[in-house]
C-alpha positions in Angstrom: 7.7 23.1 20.1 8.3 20.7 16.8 5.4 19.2 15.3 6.0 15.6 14.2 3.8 14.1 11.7 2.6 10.9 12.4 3.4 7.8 10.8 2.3 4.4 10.3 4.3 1.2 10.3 3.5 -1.3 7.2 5.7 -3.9 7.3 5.8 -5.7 3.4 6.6 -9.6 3.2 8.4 -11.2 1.8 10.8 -8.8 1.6 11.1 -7.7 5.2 10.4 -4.1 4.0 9.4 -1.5 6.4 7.7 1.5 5.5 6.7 4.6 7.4 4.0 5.6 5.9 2.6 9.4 6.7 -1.4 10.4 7.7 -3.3 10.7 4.7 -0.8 9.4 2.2 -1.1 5.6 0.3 1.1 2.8 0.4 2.6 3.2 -2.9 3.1 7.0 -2.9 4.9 6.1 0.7 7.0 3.4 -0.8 8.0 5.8 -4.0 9.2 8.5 -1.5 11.1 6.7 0.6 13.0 5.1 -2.6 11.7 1.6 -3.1 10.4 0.3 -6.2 7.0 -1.1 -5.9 5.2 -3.1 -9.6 3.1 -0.7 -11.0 2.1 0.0 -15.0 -0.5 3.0 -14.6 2.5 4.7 -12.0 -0.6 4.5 -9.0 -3.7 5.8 -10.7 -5.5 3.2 -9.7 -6.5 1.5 -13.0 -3.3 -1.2 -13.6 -4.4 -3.0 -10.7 -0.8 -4.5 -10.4 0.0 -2.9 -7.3 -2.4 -4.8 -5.1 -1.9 -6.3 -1.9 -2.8 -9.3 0.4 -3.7 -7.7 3.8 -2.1 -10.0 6.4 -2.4 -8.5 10.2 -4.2 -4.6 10.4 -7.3 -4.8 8.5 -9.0 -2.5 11.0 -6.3 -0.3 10.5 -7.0 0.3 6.6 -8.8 3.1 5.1 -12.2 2.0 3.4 -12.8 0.6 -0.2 -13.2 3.7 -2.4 -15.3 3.0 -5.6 -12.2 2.7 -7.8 -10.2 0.4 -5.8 -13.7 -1.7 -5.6 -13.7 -1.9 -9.2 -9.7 -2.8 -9.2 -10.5 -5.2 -6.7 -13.4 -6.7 -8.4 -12.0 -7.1 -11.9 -9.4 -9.0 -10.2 -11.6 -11.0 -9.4 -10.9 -11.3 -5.6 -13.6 -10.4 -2.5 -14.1 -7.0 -1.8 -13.3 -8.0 2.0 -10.7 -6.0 3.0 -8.0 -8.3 2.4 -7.1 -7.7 -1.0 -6.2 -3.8 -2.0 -5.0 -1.7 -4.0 -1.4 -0.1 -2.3 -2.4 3.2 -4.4 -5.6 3.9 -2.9 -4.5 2.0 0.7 -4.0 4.5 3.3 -3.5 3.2 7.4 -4.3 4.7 10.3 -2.0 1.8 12.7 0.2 -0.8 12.2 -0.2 -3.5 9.0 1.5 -6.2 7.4 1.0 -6.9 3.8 2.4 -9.5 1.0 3.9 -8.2 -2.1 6.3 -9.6 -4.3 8.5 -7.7 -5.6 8.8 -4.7 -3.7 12.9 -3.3 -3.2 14.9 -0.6 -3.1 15.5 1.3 -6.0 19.0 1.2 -7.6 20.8 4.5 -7.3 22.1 6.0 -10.4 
């Protein structure tokens, strides 16, 4: 018997970027792993704030505001709603869509 472990479709505009992103993992650790480039300056620690994201479709799929992200979300300046989030401490139990500029695949060396 094989044991899949489940995944979750994000799909990132405006790139047309699809990411399967694994239980219990965030956005931007699931971007790094499977090889795209996503902005970041603190490398996902949660205190550049430059990885955040525009929830578009999924909301209900999101994992809840932690206290850092609410911080990160606050000093941007932005609702702690649900639609703005930080990709580093985003993790999705379903199906989202989200806007990020900037977000490609990583040049191979």
């Amino acid at each position: 018997m094989t044991h899949r472990v489940a995944g979750h479709r994000v799909s990132v505009r405006p790139s047309g970027v699809e990411l399967e992103v694994l239980d219990g993992e965030d956005l931007f650790s699931a971007a790094q792993r499977l090889g795209y480039r996503w902005p970041t300056v603190c490398g996902g620690k949660g205190t550049c704030r430059t990885c955040f994201v525009a929830v578009e479709e999924g909301t209900e799929n999101c994992s809840p505001v932690d206290p850092l992200e609410r911080e990160g979300i606050e000093a941007l300046r932005k609702p702690v709603d649900g639609l703005t989030r930080l990709a580093c401490r985003l993790r999705v139990e379903g199906p989202v869509t989200v806007t990020k500029r900037g977000v490609r695949r990583r040049v191979q060396e």
